[in-house]
Every structure is written in C-alpha cells, then in structure tokens.
N, C-alpha and C positions, 0 to 999 in steps of 0.2 A: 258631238258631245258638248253639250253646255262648260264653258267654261266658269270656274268657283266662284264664286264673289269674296272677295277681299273681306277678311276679318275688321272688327270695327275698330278695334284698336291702332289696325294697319291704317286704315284709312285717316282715319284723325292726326296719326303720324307723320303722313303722307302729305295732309291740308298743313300742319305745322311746319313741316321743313318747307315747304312751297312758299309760305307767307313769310317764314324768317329769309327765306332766299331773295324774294323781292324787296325786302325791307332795307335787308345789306346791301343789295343794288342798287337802290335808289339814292343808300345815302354816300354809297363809293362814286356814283355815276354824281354827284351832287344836284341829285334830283330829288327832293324828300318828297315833295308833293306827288310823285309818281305811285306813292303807298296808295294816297289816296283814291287812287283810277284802279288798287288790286283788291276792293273787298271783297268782290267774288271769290275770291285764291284763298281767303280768310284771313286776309288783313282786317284788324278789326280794333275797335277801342279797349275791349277787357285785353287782346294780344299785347297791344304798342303799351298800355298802363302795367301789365303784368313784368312786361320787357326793361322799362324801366325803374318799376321798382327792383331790378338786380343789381344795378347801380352797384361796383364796387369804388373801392378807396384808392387812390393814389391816381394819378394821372398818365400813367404807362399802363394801365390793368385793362385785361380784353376779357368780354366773355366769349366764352366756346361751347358751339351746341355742337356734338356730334354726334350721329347715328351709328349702330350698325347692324344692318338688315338679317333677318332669318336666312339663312341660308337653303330651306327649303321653299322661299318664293323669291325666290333670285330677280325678276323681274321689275327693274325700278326705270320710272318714267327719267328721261334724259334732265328732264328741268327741276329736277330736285335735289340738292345739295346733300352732299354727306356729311359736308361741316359750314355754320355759318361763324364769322370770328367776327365782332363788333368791339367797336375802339372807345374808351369812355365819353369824346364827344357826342357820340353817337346818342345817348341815351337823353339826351336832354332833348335833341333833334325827335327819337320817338316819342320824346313824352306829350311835346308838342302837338305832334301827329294823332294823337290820341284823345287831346281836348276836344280837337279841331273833329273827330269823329263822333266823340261824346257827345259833344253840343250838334252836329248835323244830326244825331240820333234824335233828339228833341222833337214830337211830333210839329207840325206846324200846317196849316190852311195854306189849299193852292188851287190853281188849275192845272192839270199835267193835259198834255196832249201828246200825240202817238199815234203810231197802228197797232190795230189786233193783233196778238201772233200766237193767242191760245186760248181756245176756249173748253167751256167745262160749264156741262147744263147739269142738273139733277132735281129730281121730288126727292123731299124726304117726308117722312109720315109725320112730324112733329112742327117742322119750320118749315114746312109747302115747296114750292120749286128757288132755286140756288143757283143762279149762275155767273161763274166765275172768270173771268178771262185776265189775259197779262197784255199790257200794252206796252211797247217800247221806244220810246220818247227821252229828248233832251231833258236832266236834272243836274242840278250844279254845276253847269256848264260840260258834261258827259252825256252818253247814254246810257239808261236806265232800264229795268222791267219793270214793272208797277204793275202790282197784283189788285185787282177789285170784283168785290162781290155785288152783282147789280139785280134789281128788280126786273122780274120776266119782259116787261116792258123795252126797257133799257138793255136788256141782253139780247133782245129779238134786235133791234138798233145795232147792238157789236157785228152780232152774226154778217149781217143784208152789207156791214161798212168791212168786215174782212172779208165778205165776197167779193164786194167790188175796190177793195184796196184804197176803200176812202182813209182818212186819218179821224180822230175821235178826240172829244175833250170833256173832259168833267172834275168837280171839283169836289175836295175831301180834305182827310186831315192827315199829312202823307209820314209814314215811320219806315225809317232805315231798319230794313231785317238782315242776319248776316248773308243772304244769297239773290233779294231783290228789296224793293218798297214795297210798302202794303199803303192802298188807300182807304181809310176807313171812312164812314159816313158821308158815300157817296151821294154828291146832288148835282140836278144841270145836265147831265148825261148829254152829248148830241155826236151826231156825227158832221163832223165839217162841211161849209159850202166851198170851201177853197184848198182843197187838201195840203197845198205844197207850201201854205204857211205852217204846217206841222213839220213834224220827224221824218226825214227821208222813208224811204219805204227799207224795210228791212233785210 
C-alpha cells in the first residue's frame, strides 16, 4: 500500500523547524556562516529577515519556537527540533546572514561548470523542443545544482557529455532559487576538453 503523502501544511512545518534548528546550531556551535551551506533545508533571506525582525527588548529576552505535532502522524524525522530557543545576540547574527543571502540572490553573469546529473527533453506545440538539465558544480565556494534550459543543439552536447561523464561549461545570468540556481540566458555551451578542471564527478 502506497504510503500518504504528507499534508502541506505538515511539510512547510517540517522545512520550518529544520531551518530554525540549523540556524541555532550554527550560531550555538559559533558557526553562523554554516546557515549559509543549509539553503536547501530552507535557510533562506525572507527566513533569517523574518527572524530578525522579532527582535524583542531587553537583553536577557529569548525567543521560543515550539511545536507540537498531530498526534495522528506521530512520525517525525530525528533532525527536527520540537523547540528552537534563540538569545537576543542571536538576531543581529541572522540578520546579517540574511543580507549576505539577499545580495547573493541578485542575478549576476558567470561561467558555472559541472557535470550533468539530470536531464529533461520535451516538444511542446507552442515553444518547439525544451531541454532542461541540472548541472552540479562549485558556486560560492560550495557545491551547487544549477538548473538550464538549453537549445536542442546544446542539449544533444549535455546528453553525449553525461554519457561519457565529461564535465560542461556555459555561461548565463545565475539566480539563487530556494532549492538550486537557475541559469538564465544561456550562451557558449561546450563540453570540456580537460574534465577534471571542473567539479568532481558527482
């Protein structure tokens, strides 16, 4: 029997406690930049700018996020906090954190390089053939997914370079989304003569 899929509300819940739990980590472990490495978890700039605007008064004042779960889906993953408690230093620490993701959000011109690790062809009747693939390559000194929509040309080139596990480079205009990057108005497309100045293999 197919197991349910999780209500949406549960889920959002779920991404929320997970991102407040890494966040208190980081800044108890005195790692703040460590947020920065959890966007996927949904660390994020509206998060760390929401968080800080709660900002209470007095210098002993915490805030307290606590849950507590439906008792009919008992089922909660181990890495997710029932309570995250945050110390007023703390909030100056995320708000920081939050520039520093607002302004990475700011599209910007690059080369990313990478390997393939998903592709996605299609026609459609209106805008002709679509093909999409994720490359995963070093950004801001991490690795990345970097989503691009290339010309049939350019996409036949992804294909032939994830079969043979070349690595790929092309340039666009790259936007931080809350689960990868998007490259938009891709140009240059190729696939490498020297693979192993790119991104390890994944």
């Amino acid at each position: 029997m197919r197991a349910q899929a999780e209500p949406f509300a549960r889920r959002a819940t779920l991404c929320l406690m997970t991102a407040l739990g890494n966040v208190s980590k980081a800044i108890e472990t005195g790692a703040p930049d460590e947020m920065l490495a959890n966007v996927e978890t949904g660390v994020s700039a509206n998060l760390c700018e929401a968080v800080a605007g709660m900002k209470l008064e007095g210098d002993q004042s915490r805030l307290d996020v606590r849950i507590n779960w439906s008792a009919a889906r008992p089922r909660i993953p181990q890495h997710v906090p029932l309570k995250v408690s945050l110390a007023q230093p703390a909030f100056s620490i995320i708000g920081e954190v939050g520039r520093h993701l607002r302004e990475e959000g700011v599209s910007r011109h690059q080369q990313v390089q990478g390997h393939v690790v998903s592709l996605r062809g299609e026609t459609t009747l209106l805008d002709g053939f679509e093909g999409t693939v994720i490359i995963k390559g070093p950004i801001a000194g991490g690795t990345a997914r970097i989503q691009v929509t290339l010309s049939r040309r350019d996409y036949d080139q992804a294909c032939n370079a994830h079969r043979d596990g070349r690595a790929v480079a092309v340039y666009g205009e790259l936007h931080r989304e809350p689960k990868l990057f998007h490259l938009s108005q891709p140009r240059d497309f190729k696939v490498l003569a020297e693979p192993e100045n790119a991104a390890a293999m994944p």
